[in-house]
Every structure is written in C-alpha cells, then in structure tokens.
C-alpha positions as a Python dict, from the first residue, in 0.01 Angstrom:
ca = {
    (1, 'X'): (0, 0, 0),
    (2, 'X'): (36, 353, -98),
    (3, 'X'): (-271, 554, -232),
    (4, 'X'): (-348, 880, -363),
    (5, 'X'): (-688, 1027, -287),
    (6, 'X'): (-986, 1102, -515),
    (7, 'X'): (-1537, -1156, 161),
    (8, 'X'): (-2398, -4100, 820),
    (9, 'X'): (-2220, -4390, 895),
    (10, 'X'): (-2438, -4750, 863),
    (11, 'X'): (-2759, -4615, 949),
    (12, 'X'): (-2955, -4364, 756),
    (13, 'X'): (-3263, -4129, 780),
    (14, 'X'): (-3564, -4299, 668),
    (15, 'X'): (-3736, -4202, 302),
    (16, 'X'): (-3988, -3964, 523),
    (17, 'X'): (-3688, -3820, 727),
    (18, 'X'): (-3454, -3764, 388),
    (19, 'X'): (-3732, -3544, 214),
    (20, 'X'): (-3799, -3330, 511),
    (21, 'X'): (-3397, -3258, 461),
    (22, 'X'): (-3390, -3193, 130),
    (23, 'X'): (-3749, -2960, 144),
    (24, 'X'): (-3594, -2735, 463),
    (25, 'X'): (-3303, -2523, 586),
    (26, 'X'): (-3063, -2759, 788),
    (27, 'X'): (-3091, -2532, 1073),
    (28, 'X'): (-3394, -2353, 1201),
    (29, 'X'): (-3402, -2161, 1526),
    (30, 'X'): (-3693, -1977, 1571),
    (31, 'X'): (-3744, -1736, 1837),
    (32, 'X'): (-3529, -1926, 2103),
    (33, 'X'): (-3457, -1816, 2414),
    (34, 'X'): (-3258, -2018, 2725),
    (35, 'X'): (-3223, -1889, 3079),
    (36, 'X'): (-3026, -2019, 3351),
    (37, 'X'): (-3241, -1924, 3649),
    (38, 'X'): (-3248, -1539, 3638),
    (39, 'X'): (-2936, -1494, 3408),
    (40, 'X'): (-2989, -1457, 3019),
    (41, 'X'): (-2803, -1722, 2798),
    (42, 'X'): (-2981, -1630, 2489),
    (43, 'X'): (-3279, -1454, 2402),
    (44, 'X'): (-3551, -1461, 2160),
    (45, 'X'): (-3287, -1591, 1862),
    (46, 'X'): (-3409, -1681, 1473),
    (47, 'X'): (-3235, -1772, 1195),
    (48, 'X'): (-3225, -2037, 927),
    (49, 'X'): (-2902, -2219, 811),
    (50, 'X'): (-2862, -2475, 455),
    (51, 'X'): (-2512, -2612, 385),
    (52, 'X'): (-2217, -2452, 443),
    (53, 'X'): (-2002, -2312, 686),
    (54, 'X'): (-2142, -2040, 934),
    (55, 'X'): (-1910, -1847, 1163),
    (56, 'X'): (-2081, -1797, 1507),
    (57, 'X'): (-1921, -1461, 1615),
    (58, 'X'): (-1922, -1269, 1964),
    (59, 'X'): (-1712, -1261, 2270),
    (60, 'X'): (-1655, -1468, 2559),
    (61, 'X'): (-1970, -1442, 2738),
    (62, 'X'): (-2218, -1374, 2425),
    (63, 'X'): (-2434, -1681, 2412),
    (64, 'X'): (-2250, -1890, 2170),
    (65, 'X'): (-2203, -2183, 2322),
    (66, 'X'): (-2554, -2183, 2471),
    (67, 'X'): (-2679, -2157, 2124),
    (68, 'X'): (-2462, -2459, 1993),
    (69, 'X'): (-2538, -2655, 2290),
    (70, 'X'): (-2914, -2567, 2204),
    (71, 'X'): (-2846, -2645, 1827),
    (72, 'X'): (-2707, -2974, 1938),
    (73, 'X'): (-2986, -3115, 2186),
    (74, 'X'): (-2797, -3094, 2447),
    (75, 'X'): (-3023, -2867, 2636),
    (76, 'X'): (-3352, -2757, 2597),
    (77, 'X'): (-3514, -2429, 2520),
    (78, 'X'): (-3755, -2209, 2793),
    (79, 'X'): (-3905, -2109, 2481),
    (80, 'X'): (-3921, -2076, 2063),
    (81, 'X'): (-3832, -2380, 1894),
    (82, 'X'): (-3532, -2569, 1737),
    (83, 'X'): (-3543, -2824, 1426),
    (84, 'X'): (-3216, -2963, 1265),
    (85, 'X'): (-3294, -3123, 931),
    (86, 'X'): (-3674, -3091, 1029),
    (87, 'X'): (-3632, -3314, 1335),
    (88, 'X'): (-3615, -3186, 1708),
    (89, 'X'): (-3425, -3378, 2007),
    (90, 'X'): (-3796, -3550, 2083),
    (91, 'X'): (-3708, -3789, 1819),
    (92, 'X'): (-3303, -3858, 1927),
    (93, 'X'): (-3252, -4170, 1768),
    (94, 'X'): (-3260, -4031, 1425),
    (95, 'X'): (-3174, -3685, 1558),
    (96, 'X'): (-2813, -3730, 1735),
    (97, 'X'): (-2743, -3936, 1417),
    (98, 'X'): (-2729, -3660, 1229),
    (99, 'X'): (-2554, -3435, 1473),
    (100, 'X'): (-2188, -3401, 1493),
    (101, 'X'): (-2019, -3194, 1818),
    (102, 'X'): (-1693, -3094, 1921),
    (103, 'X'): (-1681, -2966, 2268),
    (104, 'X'): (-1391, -2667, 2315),
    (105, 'X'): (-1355, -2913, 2664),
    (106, 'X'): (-1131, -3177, 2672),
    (107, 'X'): (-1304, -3480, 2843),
    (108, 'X'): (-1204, -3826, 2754),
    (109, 'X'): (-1252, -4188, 2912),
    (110, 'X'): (-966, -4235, 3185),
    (111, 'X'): (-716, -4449, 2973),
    (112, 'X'): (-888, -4499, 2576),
    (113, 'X'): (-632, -4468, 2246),
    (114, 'X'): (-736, -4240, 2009),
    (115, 'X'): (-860, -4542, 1805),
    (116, 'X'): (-1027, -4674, 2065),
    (117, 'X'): (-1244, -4376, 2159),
    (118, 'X'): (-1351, -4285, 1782),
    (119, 'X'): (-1441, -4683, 1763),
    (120, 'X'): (-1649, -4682, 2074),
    (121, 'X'): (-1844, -4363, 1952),
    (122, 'X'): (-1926, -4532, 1616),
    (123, 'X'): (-2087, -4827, 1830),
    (124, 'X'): (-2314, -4631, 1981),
    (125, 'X'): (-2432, -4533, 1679),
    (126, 'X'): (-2534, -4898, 1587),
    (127, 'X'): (-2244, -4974, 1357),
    (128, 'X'): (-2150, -5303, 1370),
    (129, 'X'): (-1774, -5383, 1498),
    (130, 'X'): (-1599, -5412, 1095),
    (131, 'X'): (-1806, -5131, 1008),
    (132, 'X'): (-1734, -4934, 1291),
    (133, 'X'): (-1318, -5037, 1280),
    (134, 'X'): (-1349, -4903, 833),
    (135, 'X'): (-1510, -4619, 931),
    (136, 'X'): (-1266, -4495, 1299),
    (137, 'X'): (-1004, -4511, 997),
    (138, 'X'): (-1175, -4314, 774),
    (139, 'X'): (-1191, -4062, 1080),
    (140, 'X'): (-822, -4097, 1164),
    (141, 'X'): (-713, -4024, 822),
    (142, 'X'): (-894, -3731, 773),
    (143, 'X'): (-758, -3563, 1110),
    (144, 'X'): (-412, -3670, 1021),
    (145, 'X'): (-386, -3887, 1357),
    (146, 'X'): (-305, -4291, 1266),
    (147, 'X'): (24, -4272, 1344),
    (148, 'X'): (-110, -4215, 1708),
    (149, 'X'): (-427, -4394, 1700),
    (150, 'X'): (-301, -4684, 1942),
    (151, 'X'): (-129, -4414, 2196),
    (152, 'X'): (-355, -4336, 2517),
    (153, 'X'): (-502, -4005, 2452),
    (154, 'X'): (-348, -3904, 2815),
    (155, 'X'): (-38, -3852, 2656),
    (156, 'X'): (-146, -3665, 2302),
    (157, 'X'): (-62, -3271, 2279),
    (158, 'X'): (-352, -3025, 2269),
    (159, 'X'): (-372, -3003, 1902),
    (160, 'X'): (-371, -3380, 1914),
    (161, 'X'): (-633, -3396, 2159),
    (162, 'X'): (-811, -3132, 1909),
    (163, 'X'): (-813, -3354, 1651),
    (164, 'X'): (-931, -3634, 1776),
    (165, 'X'): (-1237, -3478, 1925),
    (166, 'X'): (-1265, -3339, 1519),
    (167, 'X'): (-1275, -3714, 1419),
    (168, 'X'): (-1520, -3825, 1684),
    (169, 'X'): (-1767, -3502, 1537),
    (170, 'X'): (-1732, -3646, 1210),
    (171, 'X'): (-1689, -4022, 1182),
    (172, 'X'): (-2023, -4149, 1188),
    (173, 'X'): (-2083, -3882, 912),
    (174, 'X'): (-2298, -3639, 1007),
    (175, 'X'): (-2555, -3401, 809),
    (176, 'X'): (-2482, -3104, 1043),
    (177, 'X'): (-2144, -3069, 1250),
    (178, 'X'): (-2109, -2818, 1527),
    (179, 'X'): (-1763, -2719, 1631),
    (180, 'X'): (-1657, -2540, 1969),
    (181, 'X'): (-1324, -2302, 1859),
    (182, 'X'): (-1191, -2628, 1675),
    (183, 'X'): (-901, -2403, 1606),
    (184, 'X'): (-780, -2342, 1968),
    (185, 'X'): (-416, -2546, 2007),
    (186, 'X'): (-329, -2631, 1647),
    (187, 'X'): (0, -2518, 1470),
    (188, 'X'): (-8, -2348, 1128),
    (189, 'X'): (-6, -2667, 984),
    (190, 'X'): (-261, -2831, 1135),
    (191, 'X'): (-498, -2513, 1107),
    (192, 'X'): (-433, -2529, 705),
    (193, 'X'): (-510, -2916, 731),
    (194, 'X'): (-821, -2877, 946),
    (195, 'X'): (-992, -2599, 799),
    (196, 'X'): (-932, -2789, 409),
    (197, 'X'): (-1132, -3034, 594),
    (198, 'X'): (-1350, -2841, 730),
    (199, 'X'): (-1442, -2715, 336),
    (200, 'X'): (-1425, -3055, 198),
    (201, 'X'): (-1714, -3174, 431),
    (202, 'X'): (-1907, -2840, 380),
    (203, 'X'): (-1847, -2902, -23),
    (204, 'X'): (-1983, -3213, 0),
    (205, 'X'): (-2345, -3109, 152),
    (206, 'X'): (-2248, -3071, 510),
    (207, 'X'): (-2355, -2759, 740),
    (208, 'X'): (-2044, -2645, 966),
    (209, 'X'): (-2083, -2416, 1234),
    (210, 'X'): (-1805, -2283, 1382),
    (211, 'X'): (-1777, -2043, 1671),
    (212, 'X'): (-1471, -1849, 1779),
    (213, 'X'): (-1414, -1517, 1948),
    (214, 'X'): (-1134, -1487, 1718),
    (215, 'X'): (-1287, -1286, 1396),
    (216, 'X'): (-1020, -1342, 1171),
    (217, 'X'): (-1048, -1688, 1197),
    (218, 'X'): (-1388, -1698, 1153),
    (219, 'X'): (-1320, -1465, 831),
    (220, 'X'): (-1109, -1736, 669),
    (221, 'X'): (-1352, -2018, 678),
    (222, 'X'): (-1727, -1907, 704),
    (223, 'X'): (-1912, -1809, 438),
    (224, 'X'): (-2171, -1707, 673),
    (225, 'X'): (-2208, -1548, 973),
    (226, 'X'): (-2454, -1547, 1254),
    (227, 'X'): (-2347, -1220, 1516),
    (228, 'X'): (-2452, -1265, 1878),
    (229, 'X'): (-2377, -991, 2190),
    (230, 'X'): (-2496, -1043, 2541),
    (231, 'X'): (-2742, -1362, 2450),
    (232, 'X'): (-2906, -1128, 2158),
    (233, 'X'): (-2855, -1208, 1787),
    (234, 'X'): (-2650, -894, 1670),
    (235, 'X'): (-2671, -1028, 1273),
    (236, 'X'): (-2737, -1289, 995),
    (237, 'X'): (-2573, -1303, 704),
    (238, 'X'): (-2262, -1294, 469),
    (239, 'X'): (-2005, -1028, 506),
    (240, 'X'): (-2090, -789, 261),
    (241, 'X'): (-2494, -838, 324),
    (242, 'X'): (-2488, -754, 679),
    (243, 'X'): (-2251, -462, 588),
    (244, 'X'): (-2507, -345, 389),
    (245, 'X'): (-2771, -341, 579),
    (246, 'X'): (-2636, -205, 888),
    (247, 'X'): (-2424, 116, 698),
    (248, 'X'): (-2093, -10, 778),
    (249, 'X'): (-1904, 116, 448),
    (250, 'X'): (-1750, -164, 237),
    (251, 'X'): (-1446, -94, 70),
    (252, 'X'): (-1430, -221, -304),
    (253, 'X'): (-1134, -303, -520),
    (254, 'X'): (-1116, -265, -887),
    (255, 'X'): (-819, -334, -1170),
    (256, 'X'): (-860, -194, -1486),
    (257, 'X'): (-636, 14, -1661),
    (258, 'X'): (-900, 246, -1735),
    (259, 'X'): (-837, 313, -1391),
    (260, 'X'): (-813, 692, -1452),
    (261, 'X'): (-1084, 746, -1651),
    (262, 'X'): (-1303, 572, -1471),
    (263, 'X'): (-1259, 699, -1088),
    (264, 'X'): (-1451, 1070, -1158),
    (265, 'X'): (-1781, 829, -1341),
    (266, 'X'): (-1795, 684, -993),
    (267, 'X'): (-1938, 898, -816),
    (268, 'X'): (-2227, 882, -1057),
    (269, 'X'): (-2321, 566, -849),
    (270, 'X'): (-2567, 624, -520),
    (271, 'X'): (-2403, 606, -190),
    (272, 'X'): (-2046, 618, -293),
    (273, 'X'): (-1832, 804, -58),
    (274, 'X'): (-1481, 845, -154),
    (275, 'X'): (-1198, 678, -462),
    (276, 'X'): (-911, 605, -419),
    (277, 'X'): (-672, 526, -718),
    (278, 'X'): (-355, 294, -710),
    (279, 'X'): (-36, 455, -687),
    (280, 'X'): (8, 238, -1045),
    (281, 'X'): (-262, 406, -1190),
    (282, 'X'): (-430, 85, -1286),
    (283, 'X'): (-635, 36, -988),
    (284, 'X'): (-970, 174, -810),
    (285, 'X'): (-1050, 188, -426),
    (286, 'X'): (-1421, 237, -412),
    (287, 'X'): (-1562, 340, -38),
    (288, 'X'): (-1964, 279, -36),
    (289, 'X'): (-2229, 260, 221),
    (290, 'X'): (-2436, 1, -39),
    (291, 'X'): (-2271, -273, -189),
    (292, 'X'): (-2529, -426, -416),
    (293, 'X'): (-2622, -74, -551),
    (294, 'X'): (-2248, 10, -590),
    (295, 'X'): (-2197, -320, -830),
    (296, 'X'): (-2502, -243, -1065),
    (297, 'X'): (-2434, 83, -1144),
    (298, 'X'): (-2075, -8, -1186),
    (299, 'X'): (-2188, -297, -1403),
    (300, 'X'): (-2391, -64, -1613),
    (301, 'X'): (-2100, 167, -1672),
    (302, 'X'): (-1863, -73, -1749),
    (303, 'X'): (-2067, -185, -2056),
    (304, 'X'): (-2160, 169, -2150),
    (305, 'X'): (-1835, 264, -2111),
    (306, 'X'): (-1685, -10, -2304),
    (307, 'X'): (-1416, -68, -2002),
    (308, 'X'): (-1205, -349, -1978),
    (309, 'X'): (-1221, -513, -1556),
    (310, 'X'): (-920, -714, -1480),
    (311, 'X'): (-1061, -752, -1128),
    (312, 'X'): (-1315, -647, -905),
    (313, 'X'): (-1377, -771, -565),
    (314, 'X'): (-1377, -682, -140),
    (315, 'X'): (-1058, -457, -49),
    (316, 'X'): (-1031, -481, 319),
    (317, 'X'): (-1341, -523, 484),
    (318, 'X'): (-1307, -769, 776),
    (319, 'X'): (-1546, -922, 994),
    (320, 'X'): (-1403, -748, 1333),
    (321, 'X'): (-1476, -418, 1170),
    (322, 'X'): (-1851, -525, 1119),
    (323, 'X'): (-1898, -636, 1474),
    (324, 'X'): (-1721, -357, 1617),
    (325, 'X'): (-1973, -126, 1425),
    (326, 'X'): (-2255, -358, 1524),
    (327, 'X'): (-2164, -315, 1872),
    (328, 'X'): (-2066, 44, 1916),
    (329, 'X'): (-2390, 113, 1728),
    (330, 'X'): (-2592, -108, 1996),
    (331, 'X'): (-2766, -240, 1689),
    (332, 'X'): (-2894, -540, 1926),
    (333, 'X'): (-3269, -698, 1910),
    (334, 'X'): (-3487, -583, 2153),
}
C-alpha cells in the first residue's frame, strides 16, 4: 500500500459449585510457580481468565505447556495456587468434569476407532452407554470426522488424528477447554473449520486457551493473550492493552474523506508520533505510543469538528511485533 508521509455432558456442577462459576474468573492462577528439580518451568505466574479465547504466546521452551498442564491438574504446583471455576484438582470429580485437554502428543489405545475412543472417554465421565453413543456423535460432527468414526485411528492422517483428540477435549462439554497447538497438521480447510469451532464454543460461554509458538495464529483466534518467556509471564492482556502499556506504538487506521483536513488536528492528540495519509486522500495512518488516549481525543475532535468516520480501527499491529518488543526490552517479572 503506497503512502505519503505527514486487533457438560450428563452430569453437572452442583447448585453450590454453579454459583462459585458464575461469581469468579474461570481461570485464576495466582502466583504459581513449578520446578522440575533445579530447572525453572514457570515462575511466580498470576493472572485471571472469564470466557473467551486466550492465546498462550512464547517459544518452544517458555513454560507454556507447564502452565496448561498446571491449568489442567495434571501436575501440581511447588507453590501459589490454581482454581478453575473456583475448584482446585483436590476436588477431581467435579473438577476434571469441567476440564477439557488436547495434548499436542498423539497417544491413543493400541487399536480403538475414532468412535470408539470419544465413546470410552464419555464413560468415564459417568454417562450412561445411549447417552454417551448421542453425545460421541455430537463430538464427531463438530470435528467433521463420522465418515471415519469406525476406522482404527492407526490409520487416520495427522490432521485426522488432530481432530479427534479436538472431539475427545470437547464431548463431554466442558466449562474450560485447554488446547496444545490444536492447529499443528490441519489443511486450510480444516484450520477455517476448527477455529469456527473453536469461536462457536467460546460464544457460547466456554474459556479456550490456546497455545502456539506460531503468533499469527494465535492473532487470528484469541481475543486475549497471556505472554510467557523463559517460565516468566512476559504479559496479560488484549493486543492493543498490552501495547499500551509496554510503549510498543500501535498503528491506527482511519477513513474519512476529511482525510486531509483532519491529519495536521492530529497531532493535537498526546503521544502521537507520526500521519500518514492514503495515497487516495481519503484515509489516515495514525502512529501512537497510547491507544486509549489517541481514541478520546480523536473522538472529541471528530464531534467538534463535525467529521464524518467511515472507519476507524488497528492498521497493522500484530502480536509478533508485541512480543518481539517485550522481549528485546527484557520487560520480564522479576
């Protein structure tokens, strides 16, 4: 673009259990930290989650999957403590019920159908066997696999084998899913399937979190983001918040055609740093180091003004450029 210079199956909670979840975040973690002997896995880690999806960001080697496993009961804590949907792993009858996970592994029984292992999975949940067969359907359907629900899962593709560890996460239908790059082996098609999914479930009360080392991804789908580095928690919040709050510049997008006469008012705003205007004429590239500041003094021009805003939105901030600025700033909790 050329410029010219001036983002529960059968068996509920109990009455107690479902007004703790509606009174609390989904997720706390509060001050967590895990070791593995001498070597950090993650370290003194807090932050609350409610519905949605949250992108768990950092490299290979940054603590993510220790804090999912953690998130997920599967391990334990040296210290700080853990409550999904007010419960902790101490009570794991009602606490796994409400727990979905999808491993980035592939591990299956030597020999089990597709249908098969979903079914099995719903029976150790305590659904009965018709209850159980409705809802490994319900499952199937949603990952776009009962065509191949009777074929031994030796023999499925990796996305396949993707997707069906997607519909053993979700088919006793959890409260809170956690997902291990649930992207990794899927086709364009299947991505576009599985991440409508992944917003239909999150739509209808569900808290997703995804992890992936892959930040685009992560931009597509989350509308929050938890940042961890070397078993520290980097950052908490939506794009444009922790951009805020940590000076990375966001880069702003307006379409008006009072384009022109509006690009020398901006730098009336605090903390705007350079316009840009459309090679059209009708359009406004805003560079500022504070977001929320940048939109009300905007907003109070606009009706001072009198000016007509076809659009106004993000330009091309991305999550990679965040962490990257995160990172090379060593902006890590100490």
């Amino acid at each position: 673009m050329t410029v010219k210079t001036i983002t529960a199956g059968s068996t509920e909670l109990n009455a107690a259990h479902k007004l703790a979840a509606e009174s609390l975040p989904s997720i706390v973690v509060d001050n967590v930290s895990k070791f593995y002997g001498d070597v950090l896995g993650v370290n003194r880690i807090s932050f609350s989650l409610g519905a949605g999806i949250t992108g768990l960001v950092g490299p290979n080697g940054a603590g993510k999957s220790t804090l999912m496993n953690l998130i997920a009961g599967l391990m334990r804590p040296n210290s700080g403590t853990l409550k999904v949907l007010g419960l902790t792993p101490a009570q794991p009858e009602v606490f796994f019920r409400q727990i979905g996970y999808c491993t980035q592994y592939d591990s299956f029984p030597s020999g089990v159908t597709g249908r098969q292992f979903i079914q099995n999975t719903l029976l150790l949940h305590g659904y009965t066997k018709p209850s159980a067969a409705r809802a490994t359907l319900k499952a199937l359907q949603q990952v776009d696999l009962v065509d191949v629900a009777d074929r031994r899962i030796g023999g499925y593709s990796k996305g396949m084998r993707q997707r069906i560890k997607l519909a053993q996460a979700i088919c006793h239908e959890p409260k809170v899913i956690i997902l291990d790059e649930p992207l990794n082996g899927l086709d364009p098609m299947a991505r576009t399937q599985v991440i409508a999914l992944f917003r239909e479930l999150a739509s209808g009360g569900a808290s997703i979190i995804i992890s992936s080392h892959i930040l685009h991804e992560v931009e597509l789908i989350a509308d929050h983001l938890v940042m961890v580095n070397s078993g520290y928690l980097v950052a908490d919040g939506d794009a444009s918040g922790i951009a805020t709050e940590t000076g990375e510049p966001m880069r702003i997008y307006i379409r008006s055609h009072h384009a022109m006469e509006m690009a020398p008012k901006m730098f009336t705003i605090e903390d705007v740093l350079e316009v840009q205007i459309h090679k059209d004429d009708h359009g406004l590239f805003i560079l500022t180091r504070n977001a929320d500041k940048f939109f009300l003094g905007f907003n109070t021009l606009v009706l001072t003004q009198n000016w007509q805003v076809d659009a106004i939105g993000p330009a091309d901030q991305t999550v990679e450029a965040i962490y990257r600025h995160l990172i090379a700033g060593e902006q890590v909790a100490s």
